[in-house]
ROFITOR-29147 format. One record per residue (C-alpha): residue number from 1; residue in one letter; x, y, z. Coordinates in nm, 4 decimals, padded with zeros to 6 digits, always signed. Example, Ala and Ser with C-alpha at 12.3 -4.5 7.8 and 13.67 -1.06 7.14 Angstrom:
NODE   i aa       px       py       pz
NODE   1  a +01.2300 -00.4500 +00.7800
NODE   2  s +01.3670 -00.1060 +00.7140
END
This chain:
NODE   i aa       px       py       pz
NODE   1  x -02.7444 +11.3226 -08.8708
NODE   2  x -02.4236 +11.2082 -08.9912
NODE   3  x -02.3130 +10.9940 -08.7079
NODE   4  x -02.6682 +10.8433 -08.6506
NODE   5  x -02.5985 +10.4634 -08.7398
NODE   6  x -02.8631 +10.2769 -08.9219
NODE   7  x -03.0375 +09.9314 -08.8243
NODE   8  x -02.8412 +09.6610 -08.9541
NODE   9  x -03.0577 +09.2567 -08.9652
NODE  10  x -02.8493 +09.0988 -08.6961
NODE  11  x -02.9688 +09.4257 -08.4026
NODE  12  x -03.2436 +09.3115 -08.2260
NODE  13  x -03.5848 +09.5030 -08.1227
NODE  14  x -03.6854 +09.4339 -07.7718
NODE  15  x -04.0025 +09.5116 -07.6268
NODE  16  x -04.0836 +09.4796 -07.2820
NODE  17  x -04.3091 +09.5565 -06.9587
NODE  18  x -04.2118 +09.7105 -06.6777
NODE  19  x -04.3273 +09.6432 -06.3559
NODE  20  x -04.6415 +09.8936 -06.3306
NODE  21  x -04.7319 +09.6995 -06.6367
NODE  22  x -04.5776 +10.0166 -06.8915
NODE  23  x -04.4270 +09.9235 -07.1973
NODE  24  x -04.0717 +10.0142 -07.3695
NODE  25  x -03.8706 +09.9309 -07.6581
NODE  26  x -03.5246 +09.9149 -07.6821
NODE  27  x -03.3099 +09.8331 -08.0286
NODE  28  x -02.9866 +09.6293 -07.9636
NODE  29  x -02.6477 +09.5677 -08.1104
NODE  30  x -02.5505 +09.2119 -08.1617
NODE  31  x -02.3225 +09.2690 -07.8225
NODE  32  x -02.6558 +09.3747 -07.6576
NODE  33  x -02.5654 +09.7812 -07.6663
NODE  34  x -02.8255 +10.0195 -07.6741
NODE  35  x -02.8873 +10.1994 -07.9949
NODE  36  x -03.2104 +10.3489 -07.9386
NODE  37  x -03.4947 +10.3004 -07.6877
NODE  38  x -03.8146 +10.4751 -07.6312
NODE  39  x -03.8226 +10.7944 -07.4279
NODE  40  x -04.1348 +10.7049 -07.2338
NODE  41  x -04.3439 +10.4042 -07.1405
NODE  42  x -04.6817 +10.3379 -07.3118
NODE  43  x -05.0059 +10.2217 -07.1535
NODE  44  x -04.9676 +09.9103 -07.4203
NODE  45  x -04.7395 +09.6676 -07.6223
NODE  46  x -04.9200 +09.7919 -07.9332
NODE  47  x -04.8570 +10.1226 -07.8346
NODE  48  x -04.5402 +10.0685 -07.7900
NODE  49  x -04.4787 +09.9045 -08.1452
NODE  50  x -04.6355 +10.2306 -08.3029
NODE  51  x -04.3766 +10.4644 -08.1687
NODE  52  x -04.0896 +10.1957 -08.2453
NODE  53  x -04.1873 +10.1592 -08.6407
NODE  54  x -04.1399 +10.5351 -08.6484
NODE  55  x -03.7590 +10.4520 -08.5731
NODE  56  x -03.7168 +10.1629 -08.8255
NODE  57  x -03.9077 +09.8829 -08.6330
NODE  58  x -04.1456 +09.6465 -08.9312
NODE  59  x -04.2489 +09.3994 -08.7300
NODE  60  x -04.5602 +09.3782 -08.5623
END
């Protein structure tokens, strides 16, 4: 897509648990805006991390 903006170093991966225990990831902008995040919750935080590397996330 042409207007799709890449991940620059300073945006910051966030992962986090919800509170049924469900985890999400969200990708944000140095002035904490949303770039991406994941469309559903997963049962785990490694879960989680699979779905995010397929959007640019290489941690672990």
């Amino acid at each position: 897509m042409a207007n799709e903006r890449v991940a620059v170093a300073k945006d910051t991966w966030n992962f986090s648990a919800d509170a049924g225990g469900k985890w999400r990831w969200s990708l944000l902008t140095p002035e904490r805006l949303v770039l991406r995040a994941s469309a559903e919750a997963y049962a785990s935080r490694a879960a989680a991390v699979k779905n995010a590397k397929q959007y640019g996330y290489s941690g672990s």
